[in-house]
N, C-alpha and C positions, 0 to 999 in steps of 0.2 A: 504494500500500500504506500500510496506514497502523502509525502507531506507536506502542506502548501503553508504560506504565511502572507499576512497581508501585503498588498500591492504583486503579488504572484499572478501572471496571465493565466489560465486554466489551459491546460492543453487539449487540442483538437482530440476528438473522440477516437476513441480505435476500439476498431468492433474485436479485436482479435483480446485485446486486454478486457474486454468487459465480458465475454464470452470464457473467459480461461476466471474470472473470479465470480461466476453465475453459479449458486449452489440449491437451482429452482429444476423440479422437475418439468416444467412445461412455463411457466410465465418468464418471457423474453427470450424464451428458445427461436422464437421469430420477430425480428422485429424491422422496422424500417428506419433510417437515419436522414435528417436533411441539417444541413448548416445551418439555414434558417428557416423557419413555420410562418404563418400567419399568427395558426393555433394549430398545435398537435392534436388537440379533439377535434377538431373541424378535420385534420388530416385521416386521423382515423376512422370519422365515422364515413367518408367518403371512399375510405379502402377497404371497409365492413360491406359497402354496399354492390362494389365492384369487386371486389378482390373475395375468394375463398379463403380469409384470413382463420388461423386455429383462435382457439379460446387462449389467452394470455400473451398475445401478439402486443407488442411495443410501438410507439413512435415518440424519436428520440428527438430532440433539436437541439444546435449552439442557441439557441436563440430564437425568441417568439416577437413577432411584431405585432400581432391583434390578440393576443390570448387573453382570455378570461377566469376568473377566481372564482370559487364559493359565491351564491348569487348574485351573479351577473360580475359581480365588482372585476375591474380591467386587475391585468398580470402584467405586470412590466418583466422583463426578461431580455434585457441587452445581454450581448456578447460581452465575454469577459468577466462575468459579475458572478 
């Protein structure tokens, strides 16, 4: 695991590191990754409706530009944070 401290940029995703410290028998066995989302629920539910997606399917983002919180309230979510 590693260890960050403030003012630390987060490092780009890697599926290979997140996949090797996954100790879930099915939830994020599948998932999808984009840099940046609108909203990852909005991403998923439009990949639920298209896609043969399994039950515990993931969608990951650096980063949300429209996403939303517990009723309705906005999600801020910049890169970096």
């Amino acid at each position: 695991m590693m260890n960050f401290t403030f003012g630390d940029s987060l490092p780009i995703f890697s599926k290979a590191h997140f996949q090797w410290g996954l100790q879930t028998d099915y939830v994020g066995r599948r998932f999808v990754y984009r840099p940046v989302s609108e909203s990852t629920m909005d991403d998923a539910r439009r990949m639920a409706e298209r896609f043969n997606l399994p039950a515990g399917a993931l969608v990951l983002a650096e980063s949300q530009t429209a996403g939303r919180g517990r009723a309705g309230r906005a999600w801020v979510s910049p890169p970096d944070v």
